[in-house]
N, C-alpha and C positions, 0 to 999 in steps of 0.2 A: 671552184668547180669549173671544170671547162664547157661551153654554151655544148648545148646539144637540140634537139629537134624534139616534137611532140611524142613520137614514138618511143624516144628513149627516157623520156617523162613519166612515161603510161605505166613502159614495161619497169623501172625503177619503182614507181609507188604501187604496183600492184605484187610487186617479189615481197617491195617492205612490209604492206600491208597484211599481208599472205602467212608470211614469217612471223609477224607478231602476233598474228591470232594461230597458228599453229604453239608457240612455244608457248601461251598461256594455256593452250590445251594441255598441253604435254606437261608443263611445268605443275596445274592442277591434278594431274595423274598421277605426280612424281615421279617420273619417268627421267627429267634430264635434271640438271642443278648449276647451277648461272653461273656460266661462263667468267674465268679468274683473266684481268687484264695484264698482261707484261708490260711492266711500266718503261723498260728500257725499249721494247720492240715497238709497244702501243698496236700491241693488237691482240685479239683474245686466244689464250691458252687453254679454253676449259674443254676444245676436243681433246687432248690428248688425259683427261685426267676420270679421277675414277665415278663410272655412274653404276646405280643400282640395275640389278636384272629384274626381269619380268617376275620369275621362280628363284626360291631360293638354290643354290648350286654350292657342291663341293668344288669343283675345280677351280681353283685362283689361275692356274698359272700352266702352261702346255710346256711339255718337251719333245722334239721329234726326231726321232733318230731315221734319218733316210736315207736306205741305202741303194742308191740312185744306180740304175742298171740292170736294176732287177733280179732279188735274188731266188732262188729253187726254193719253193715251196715244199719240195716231195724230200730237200734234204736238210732243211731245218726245221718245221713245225707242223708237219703234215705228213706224215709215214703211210705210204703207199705199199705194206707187202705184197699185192696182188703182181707188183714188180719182178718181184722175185720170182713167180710164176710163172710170169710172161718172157722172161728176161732173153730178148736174144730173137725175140717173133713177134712179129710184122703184128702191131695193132688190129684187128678187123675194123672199126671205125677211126680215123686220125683226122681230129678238128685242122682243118687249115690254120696255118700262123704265119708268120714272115716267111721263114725260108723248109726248106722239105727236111722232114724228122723220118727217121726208119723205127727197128726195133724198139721193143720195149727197154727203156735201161734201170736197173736200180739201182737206188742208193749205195754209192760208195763209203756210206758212214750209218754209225749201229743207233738205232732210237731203242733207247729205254724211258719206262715208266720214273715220274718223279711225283713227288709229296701226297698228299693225300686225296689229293682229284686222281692220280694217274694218268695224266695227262704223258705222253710221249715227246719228247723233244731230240734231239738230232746232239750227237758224243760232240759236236762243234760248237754247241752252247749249252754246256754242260755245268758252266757257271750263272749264267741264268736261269738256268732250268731251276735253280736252286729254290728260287723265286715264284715257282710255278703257280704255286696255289693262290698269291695275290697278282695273277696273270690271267686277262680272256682272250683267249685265242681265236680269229674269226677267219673259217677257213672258207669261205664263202662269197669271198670278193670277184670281181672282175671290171676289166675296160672294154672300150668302144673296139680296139682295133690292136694289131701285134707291134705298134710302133713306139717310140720312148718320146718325141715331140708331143705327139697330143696327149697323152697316158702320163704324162709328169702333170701338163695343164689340167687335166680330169680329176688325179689326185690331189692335188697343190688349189686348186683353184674350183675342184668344183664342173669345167666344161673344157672340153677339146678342142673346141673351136671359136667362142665367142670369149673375148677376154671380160676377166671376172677377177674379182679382186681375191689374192690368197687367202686361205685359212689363217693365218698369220693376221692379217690387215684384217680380218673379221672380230677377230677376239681381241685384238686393239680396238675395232669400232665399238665392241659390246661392251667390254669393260675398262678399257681407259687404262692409263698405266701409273704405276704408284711413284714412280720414279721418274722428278721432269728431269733429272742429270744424265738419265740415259736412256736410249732408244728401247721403245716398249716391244717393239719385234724385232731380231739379231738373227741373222743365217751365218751362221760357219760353214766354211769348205775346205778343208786342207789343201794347197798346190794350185788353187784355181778355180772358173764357176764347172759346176754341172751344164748338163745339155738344156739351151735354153736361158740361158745365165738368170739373170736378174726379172725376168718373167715368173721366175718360179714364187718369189716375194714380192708379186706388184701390187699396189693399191688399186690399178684399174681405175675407176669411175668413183672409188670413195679418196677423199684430199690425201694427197700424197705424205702429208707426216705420219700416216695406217701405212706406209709401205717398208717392207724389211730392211735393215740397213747388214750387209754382206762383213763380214770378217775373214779374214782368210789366218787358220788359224795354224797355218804351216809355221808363222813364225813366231818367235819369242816377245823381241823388240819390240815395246808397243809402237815404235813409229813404224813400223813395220805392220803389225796387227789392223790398226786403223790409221788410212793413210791423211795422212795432213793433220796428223789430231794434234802435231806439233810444229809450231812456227819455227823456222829457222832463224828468223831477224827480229820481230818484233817481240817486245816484254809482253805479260795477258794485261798490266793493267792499260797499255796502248790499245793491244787489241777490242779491249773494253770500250777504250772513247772510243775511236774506230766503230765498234757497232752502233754505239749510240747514235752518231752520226749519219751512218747509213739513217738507221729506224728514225731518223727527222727525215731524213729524203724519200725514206722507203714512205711514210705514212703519205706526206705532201703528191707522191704519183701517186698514192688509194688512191685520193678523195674523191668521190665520186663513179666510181669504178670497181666493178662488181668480178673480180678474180679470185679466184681460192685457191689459185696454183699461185698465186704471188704470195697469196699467207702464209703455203706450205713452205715456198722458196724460206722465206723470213724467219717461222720456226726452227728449219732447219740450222740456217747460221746459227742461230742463238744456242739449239740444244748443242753445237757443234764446241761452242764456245765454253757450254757448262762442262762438254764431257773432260777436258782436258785433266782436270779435277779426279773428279770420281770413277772416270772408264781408267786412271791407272793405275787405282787400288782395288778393283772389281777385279782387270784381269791378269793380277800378280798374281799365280798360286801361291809364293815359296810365303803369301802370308798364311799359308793352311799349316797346320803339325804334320811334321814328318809324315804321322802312322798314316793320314786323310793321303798324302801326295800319294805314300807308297801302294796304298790299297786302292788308287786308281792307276798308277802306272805310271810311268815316265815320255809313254809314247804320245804322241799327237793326238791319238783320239783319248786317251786317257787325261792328256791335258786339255783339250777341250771340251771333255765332260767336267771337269772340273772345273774351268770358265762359268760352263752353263750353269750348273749349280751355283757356285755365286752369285751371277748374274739372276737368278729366279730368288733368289735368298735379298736381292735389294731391288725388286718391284718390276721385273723385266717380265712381260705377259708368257711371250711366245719368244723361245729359243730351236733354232731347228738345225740341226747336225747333220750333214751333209759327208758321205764317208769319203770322198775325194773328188778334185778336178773330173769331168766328163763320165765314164760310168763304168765303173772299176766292177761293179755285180755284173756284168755284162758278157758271162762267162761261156760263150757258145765253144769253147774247145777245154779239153783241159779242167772239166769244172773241178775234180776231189781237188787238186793241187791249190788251184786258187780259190775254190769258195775254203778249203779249211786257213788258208791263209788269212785272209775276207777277215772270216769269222772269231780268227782269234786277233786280230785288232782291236774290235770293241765287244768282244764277249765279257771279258774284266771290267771294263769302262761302265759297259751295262749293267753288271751285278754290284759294282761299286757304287754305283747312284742310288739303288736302290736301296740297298744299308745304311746307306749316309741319309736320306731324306725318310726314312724310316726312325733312325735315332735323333734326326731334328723334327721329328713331328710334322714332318711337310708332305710325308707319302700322299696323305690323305686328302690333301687340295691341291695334290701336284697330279697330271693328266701326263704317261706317260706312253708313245705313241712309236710302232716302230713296225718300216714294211719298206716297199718300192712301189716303184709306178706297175709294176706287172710280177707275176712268174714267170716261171719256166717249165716246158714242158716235159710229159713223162718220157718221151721217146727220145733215142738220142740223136742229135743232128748231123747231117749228112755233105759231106762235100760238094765240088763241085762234081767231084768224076762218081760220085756216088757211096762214098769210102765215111765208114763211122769218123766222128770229131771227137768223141769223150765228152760232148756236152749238151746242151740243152737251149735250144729256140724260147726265143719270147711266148710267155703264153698270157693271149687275155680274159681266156676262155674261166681259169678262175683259177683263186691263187691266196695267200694267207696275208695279213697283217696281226698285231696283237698291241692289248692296251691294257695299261697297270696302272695304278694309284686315282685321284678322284673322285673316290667313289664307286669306282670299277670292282 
């Protein structure tokens, strides 16, 4: 141990002491369960693994399909006929939002009634709607402000402005993951991050191995998929001593030194080391049957719903979906053309997970979650010279999300 001063004496045995009569608190509660040592790392693995909850719960495991940019509320889950009324005249009250909205617009696409609730859903998810009656639709949302920087942090995280660890990093901190071979929370984004990148999966203030590891699941090649997950030069069993090695150095700079972001670092190598392994038969599909590939689709989002599902099927907490680079819902001109476009990307993807984790018996502790950081509003937005867009402004004012399997 390197010499230190009285202060750092004090504050060392009053953390230790502090921490020991906490965790026999806790531990008498049965609340946490003793920490498993990595003998190659030499340091403790037992955050990342599984602890009991307070109450018992259906949900094992989240999926979040985010479709980042925010999509019309009024033209996928939430039917406004009063549109039709208005259509074409001037609001009498128009909520402020980001940029100036004129007339009323309605829906360019027909809502009918589906299953036995009658719930109404939007002819653009018509294959989900199939779904509807183990669906709750919460048309009741809203954010702080009409922007997509803080309004991604508020839904992701929780707050707009003070950084806060994502929902992602929370349901790893709660339940731990059952899988040390593979990262317990996984963000895909086809082509690139969303607005905000890697903020939107951060740990914040709880140890960074709670924070989302990014896949970009535009490509096939796992060296591609996740990068560096393959050494160009070195064999794994080199790589092996290699760690070991480090984990003698890493442990001899601990000693005496009170860091959690050096643990995280350490964790990381290691789970990095184990993924090599098991993240290449996780995100094969072509090990799925035919009929499973063909009934999710061929396309990107149909092949990374199908990732995810595997991925939740070998102990992965929290998987979040990400519908493209930057924010593709974003749709202020032009919306019928591109929201039905949007929507039939993972309209299939969506109704396919849902059938598949229904006939694996996983609906029922799989938590299945799907919205944006905002809507869109009823009016349609306005140029600069004053002239209709065909589409629809940010709205925070309120706006739908929906959530299936659970328990829901």
């Amino acid at each position: 141990m390197e010499p230190g001063n009285r202060r750092d004496m004090l504050m060392r045995s009053g953390l230790g002491i502090g921490a020991l009569g906490l965790a026999s608190v806790l531990a008498d509660d049965g609340r946490i369960m003793a920490a498993e040592t990595d003998t190659a790392a030499g340091i403790a693995t037992g955050l990342q693994h599984f602890r009991s909850s307070h109450f018992p719960g259906k949900a094992k495991r989240v999926i979040h399909f985010f479709l980042n940019g925010g999509p019309s509320h009024v033209d996928t889950f939430d039917p406004k006929p009063q549109l039709v009324r208005f259509a074409n005249r001037t609001v009498a009250k128009n909520l402020l939002t980001e940029r100036k909205t004129g007339a009323a617009l309605p829906s360019p696409f027909r809502f009918r009634k589906y299953g036995q609730s009658g719930i109404e859903v939007s002819e653009i998810f018509a294959k989900t709607a199939a779904h509807i009656d183990d669906i709750a639709v919460i048309r009741s949302m809203y954010a702080q402000v009409p922007n997509h920087e803080p309004s991604l942090m508020l839904m992701n995280c929780g707050d707009s402005v003070q950084t806060r660890p994502s929902m992602g990093s929370w349901v790893m901190y709660g339940l731990g993951t059952e899988n040390r071979n593979l990262p317990g929370f996984i963000a895909m984004c086809p082509g690139g991050l969303p607005i905000k990148d890697s903020e939107n999966w951060q740990s914040a203030f709880l140890p960074g191995v709670y924070q989302g590891t990014y896949i970009d699941s535009n490509h096939r090649k796992l060296s591609r998929l996740i990068e560096n997950i393959e050494h160009p030069q070195i064999a794994t069993d080199a790589q092996r001593r290699q760690l070991n090695l480090l984990a003698r150095l890493n442990a001899e700079h601990r000693a005496g030194r009170l860091d959690d972001r050096m643990d995280s670092r350490i964790q990381s190598f290691e789970l990095a080391f184990r993924m090599q392994r098991d993240a290449a038969e996780a995100f094969d599909v072509t090990h799925e049957p035919q009929h499973i590939q063909e009934m999710y689709g061929d396309g990107v989002h149909g092949r990374q719903t199908l990732i995810a599902r595997r991925l939740l099927e070998r102990g992965v907490r929290y998987v979040q979906l990400w519908h493209g680079a930057g924010q593709p819902w974003d749709n202020h001109a032009g919306i019928a053309a591109a929201h039905r476009n949007l929507a039939g990307q993972i309209d299939g993807p969506i109704a396919a997970l849902m059938t598949d984790l229904k006939q694996r018996g996983m609906f029922e502790d799989t938590l299945i979650l799907w919205g944006g950081e905002f809507g869109r509003t009823p009016t349609v937005e306005l140029s600069g010279d004053g002239k209709p867009q065909d589409g629809r402004d940010h709205n925070h004012w309120g706006f739908s999300v929906w959530l299936a399997g659970g328990g829901i």
